[in-house]
C-alpha positions as CSV (number, residue, x, y, z in Angstrom):
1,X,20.5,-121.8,9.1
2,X,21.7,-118.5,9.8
3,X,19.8,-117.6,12.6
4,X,17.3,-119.4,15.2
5,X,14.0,-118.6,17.3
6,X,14.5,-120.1,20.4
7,X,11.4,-121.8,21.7
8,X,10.6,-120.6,24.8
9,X,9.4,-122.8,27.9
10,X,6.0,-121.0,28.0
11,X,3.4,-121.3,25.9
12,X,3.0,-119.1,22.9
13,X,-0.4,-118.9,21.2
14,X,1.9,-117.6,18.2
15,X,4.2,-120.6,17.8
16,X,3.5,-123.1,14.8
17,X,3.9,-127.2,16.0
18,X,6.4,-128.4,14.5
19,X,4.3,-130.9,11.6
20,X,2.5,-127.2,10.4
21,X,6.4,-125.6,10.5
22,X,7.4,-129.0,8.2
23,X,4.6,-128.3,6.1
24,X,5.9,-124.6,5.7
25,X,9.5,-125.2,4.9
26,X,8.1,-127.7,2.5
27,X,5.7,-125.4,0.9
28,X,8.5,-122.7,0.5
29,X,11.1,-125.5,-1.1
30,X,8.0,-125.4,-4.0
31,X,7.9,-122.0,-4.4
32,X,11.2,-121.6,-5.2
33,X,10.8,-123.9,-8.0
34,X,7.7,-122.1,-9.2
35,X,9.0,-121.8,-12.8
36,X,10.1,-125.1,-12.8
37,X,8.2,-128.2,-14.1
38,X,4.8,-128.8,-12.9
39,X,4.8,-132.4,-13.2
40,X,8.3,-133.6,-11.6
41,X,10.2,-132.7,-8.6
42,X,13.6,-133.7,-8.3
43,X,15.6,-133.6,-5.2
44,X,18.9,-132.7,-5.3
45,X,20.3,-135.9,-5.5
46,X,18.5,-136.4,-8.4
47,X,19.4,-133.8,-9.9
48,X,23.0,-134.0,-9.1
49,X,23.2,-137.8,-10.4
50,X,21.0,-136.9,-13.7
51,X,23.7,-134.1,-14.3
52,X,26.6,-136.9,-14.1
53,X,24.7,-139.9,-16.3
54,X,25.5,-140.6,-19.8
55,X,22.3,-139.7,-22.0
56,X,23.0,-143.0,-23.8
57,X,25.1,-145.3,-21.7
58,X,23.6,-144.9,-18.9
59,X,26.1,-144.4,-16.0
60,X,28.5,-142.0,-14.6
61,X,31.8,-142.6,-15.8
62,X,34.0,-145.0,-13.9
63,X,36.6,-142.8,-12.8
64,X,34.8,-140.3,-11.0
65,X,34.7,-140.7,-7.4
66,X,33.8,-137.3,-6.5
67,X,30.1,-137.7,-7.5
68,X,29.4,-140.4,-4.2
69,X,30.3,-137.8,-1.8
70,X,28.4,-134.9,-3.6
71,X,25.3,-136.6,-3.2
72,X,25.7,-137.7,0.2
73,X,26.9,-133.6,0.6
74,X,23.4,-133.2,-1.0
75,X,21.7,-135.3,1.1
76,X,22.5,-132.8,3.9
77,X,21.6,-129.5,1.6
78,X,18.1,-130.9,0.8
79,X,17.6,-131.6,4.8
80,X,18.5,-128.3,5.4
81,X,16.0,-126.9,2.8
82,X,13.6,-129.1,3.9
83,X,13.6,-127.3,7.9
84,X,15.0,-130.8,9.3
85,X,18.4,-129.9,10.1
86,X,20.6,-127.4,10.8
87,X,24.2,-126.0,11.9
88,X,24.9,-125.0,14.9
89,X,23.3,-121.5,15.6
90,X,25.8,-118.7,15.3
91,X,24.5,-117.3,19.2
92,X,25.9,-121.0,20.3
93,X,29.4,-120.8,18.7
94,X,32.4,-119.0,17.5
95,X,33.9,-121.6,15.1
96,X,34.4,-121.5,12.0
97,X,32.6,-123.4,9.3
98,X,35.7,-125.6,8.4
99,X,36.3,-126.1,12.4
100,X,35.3,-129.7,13.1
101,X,33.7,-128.5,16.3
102,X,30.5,-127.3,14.7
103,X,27.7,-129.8,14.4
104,X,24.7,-130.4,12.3
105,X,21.7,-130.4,14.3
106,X,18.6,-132.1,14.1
107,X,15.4,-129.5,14.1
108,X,12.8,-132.0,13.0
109,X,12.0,-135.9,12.1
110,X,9.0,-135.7,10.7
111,X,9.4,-138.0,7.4
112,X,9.7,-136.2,4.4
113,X,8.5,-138.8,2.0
114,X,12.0,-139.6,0.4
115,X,13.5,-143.0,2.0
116,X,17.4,-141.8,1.4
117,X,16.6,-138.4,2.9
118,X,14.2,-140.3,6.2
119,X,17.1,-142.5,6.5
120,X,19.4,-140.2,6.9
121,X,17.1,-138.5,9.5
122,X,16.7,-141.5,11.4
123,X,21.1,-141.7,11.4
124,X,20.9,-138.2,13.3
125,X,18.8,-139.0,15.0
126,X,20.4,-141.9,16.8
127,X,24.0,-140.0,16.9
128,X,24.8,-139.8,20.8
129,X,26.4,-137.2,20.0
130,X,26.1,-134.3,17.3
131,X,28.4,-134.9,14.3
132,X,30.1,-132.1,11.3
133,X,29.3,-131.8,8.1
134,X,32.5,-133.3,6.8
135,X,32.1,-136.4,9.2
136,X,28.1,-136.6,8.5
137,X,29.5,-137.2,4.1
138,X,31.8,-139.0,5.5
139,X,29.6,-141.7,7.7
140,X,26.9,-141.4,5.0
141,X,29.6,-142.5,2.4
142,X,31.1,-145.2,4.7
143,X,34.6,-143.5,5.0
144,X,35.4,-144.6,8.3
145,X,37.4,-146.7,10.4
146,X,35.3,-147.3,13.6
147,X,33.5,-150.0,12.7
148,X,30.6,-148.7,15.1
149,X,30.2,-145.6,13.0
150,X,29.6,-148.4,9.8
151,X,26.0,-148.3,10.9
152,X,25.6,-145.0,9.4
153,X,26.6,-145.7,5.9
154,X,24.1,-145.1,3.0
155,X,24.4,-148.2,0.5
156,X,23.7,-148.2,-3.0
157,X,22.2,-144.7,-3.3
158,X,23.5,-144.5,-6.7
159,X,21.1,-147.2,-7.9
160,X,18.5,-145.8,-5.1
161,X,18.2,-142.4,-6.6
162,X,18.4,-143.9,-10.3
163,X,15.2,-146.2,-9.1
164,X,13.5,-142.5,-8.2
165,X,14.4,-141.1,-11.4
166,X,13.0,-144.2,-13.3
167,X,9.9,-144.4,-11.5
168,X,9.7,-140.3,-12.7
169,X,9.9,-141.3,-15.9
170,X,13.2,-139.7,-16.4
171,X,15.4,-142.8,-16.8
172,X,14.6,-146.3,-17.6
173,X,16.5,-149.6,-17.1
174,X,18.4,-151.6,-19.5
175,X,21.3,-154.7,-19.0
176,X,24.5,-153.6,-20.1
177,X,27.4,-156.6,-20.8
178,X,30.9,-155.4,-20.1
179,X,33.0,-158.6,-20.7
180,X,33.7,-159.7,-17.5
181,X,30.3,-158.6,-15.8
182,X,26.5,-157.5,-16.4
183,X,25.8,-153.9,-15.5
184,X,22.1,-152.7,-14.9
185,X,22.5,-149.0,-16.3
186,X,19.6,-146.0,-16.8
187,X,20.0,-144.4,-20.1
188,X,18.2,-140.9,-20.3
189,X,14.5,-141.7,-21.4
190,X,12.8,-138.3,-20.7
191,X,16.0,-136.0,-22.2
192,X,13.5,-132.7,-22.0
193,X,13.6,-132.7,-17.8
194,X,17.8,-133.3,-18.6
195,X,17.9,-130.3,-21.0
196,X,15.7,-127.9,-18.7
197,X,17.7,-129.1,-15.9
198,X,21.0,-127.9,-17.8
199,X,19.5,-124.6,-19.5
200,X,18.7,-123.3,-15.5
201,X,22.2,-123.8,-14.6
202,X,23.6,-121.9,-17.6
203,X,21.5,-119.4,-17.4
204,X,21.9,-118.6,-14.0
205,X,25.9,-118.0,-15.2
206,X,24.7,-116.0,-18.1
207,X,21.3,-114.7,-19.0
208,X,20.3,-114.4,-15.4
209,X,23.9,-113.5,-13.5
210,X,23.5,-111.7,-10.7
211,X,27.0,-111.9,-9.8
212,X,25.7,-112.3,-5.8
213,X,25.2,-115.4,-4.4
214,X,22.9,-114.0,-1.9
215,X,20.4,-112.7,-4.7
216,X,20.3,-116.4,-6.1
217,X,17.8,-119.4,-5.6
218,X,19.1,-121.5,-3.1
219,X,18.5,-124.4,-4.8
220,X,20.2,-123.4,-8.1
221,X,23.2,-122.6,-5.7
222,X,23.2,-125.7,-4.2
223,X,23.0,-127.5,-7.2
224,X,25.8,-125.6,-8.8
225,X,27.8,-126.3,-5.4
226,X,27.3,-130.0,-5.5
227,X,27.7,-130.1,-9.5
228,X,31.4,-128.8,-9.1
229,X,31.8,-131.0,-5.8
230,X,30.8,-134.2,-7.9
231,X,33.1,-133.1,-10.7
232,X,30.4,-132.9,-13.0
233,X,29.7,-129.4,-13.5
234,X,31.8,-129.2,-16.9
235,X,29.0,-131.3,-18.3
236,X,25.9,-128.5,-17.9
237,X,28.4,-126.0,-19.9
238,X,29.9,-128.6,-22.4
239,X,27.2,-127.6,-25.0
240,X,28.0,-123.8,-24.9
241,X,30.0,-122.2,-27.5
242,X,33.5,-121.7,-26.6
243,X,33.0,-117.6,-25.9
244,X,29.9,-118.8,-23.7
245,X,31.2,-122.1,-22.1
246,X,34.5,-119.5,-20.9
247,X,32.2,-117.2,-19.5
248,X,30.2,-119.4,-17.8
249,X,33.2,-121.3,-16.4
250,X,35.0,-118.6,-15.0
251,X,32.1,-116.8,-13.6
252,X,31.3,-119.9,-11.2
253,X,34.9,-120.1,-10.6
254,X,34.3,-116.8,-8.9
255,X,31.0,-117.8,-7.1
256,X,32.7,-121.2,-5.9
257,X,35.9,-119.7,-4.9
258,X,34.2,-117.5,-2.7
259,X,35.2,-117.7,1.0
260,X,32.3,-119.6,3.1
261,X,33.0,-118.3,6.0
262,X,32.2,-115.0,5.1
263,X,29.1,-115.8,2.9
264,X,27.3,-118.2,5.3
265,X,26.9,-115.7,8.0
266,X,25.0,-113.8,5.3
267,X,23.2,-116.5,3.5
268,X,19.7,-116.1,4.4
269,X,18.8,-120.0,5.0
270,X,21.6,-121.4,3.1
271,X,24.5,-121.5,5.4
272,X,24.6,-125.3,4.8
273,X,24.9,-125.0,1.6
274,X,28.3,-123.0,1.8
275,X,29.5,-125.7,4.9
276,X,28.9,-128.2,2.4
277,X,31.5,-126.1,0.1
278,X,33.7,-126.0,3.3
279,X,34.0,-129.2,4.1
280,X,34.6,-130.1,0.3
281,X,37.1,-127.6,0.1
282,X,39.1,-129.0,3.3
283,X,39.1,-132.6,1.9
């Protein structure tokens, strides 16, 4: 978050609890979504790992290794969204996004009804001591060499999030042999929450272009964030004509090369989003 209101150590007949303040940040995270479907919510996970599946196949391709950290780096965004964690306020530092000094904070635990997302929570919370962005992926992902920090690794979300997605009806289950092994895979079942899924994201680079991050959704540029961070953005443009896909490709090169350091300070609730870019960026 871009900016704080300290609680102070009165009491304030004006200050929300903290369970009603949850409740806010959650109701807000569905208004932004307002013209979205009715029927399913997706986090940005699921999103993220829909976006890299094979309609058919059922599986993100083998040789993408990008996609694990982008949905760990998700994992964060969708926190941060959600009011349960933050960076450090900018009155409490003077480092830069990318400085490994500057630590996610935890501004809530209240459960949030998503067992990767709770999980994570409860990894936060038990941190002696506050942890990055970059080292937060990279606990979460289990790239780390103190084996006390192994504690804090997330296993199997891939499967985890694709369990979500088939009990939304999106995906559904099938036993795939590849020679030398059985693979359980999630072929696309629902491909109309896929397709609407896709025509936001290119339409936010071309009907809808507002060529300022700060005037987008926060969750379309988050997604678009952790699309190229996963290496799977080139799918959502890969069924645009060539003059289209071009334009739609460069113009989120623009938005993605963009500095972070000098957006976040202006991003109104999303400066987790752009330390998510950061720390992608560094690695």
């Amino acid at each position: 978050m871009t900016t704080l209101t300290h609680r102070g150590r009165g009491k304030s007949s004006d200050k929300k609890p903290d369970s009603e303040e949850d409740t806010a940040a959650d109701r807000d995270l569905n208004d932004e979504d307002a013209n979205d479907s009715k029927d399913i919510r997706l986090t940005l996970m699921e999103e993220v790992l829909l976006l890299g599946l094979k309609d058919k196949e059922g599986y993100t391709s083998f040789w993408n290794d990008c996609i694990s950290s982008g949905l760990r780096g998700g994992i964060l965004i969708e926190l941060a969204l959600r009011g349960r964690i933050q960076l450090e306020p900018l009155t409490m530092r003077k480092k830069r996004l990318l400085d490994r000094k500057v630590k996610v904070l935890l501004k809530s635990d209240a459960p949030t009804g998503d067992v990767l997302l709770d999980e994570t929570l409860r990894h936060i919370k038990a941190t002696e001591s506050a942890e990055t962005v970059q080292t937060w992926i990279e606990l979460l992902t289990g790239e780390t060499w103190n084996p006390f920090k192994l504690q804090y690794q997330l296993r199997n979300v891939r499967e985890r999030i694709a369990k979500n997605l088939v009990e939304k009806g999106i995906l559904t289950t099938e036993k795939q042999n590849f020679l030398l092994f059985d693979m359980t895979t999630h072929p696309v079942s629902n491909a109309t929450e896929k397709q609407r899924l896709v025509k936001k994201l290119q339409e936010s680079m071309l009907e809808r272009w507002v060529n300022d991050p700060q005037r987008m959704d926060r969750r379309t540029l988050a997604l678009l964030v952790l699309a190229h961070s996963s290496d799977v953005l080139e799918n959502v443009f890969a069924s645009l004509t060539d003059d289209k896909y071009d334009l739609a490709m460069n113009r989120s090169k623009d938005l993605l090369d963009l500095d972070p350091e000098v957006e976040a300070p202006k991003a109104k609730g999303a400066e987790m989003i752009w330390a998510v870019l950061a720390a992608f960026n560094k690695s």
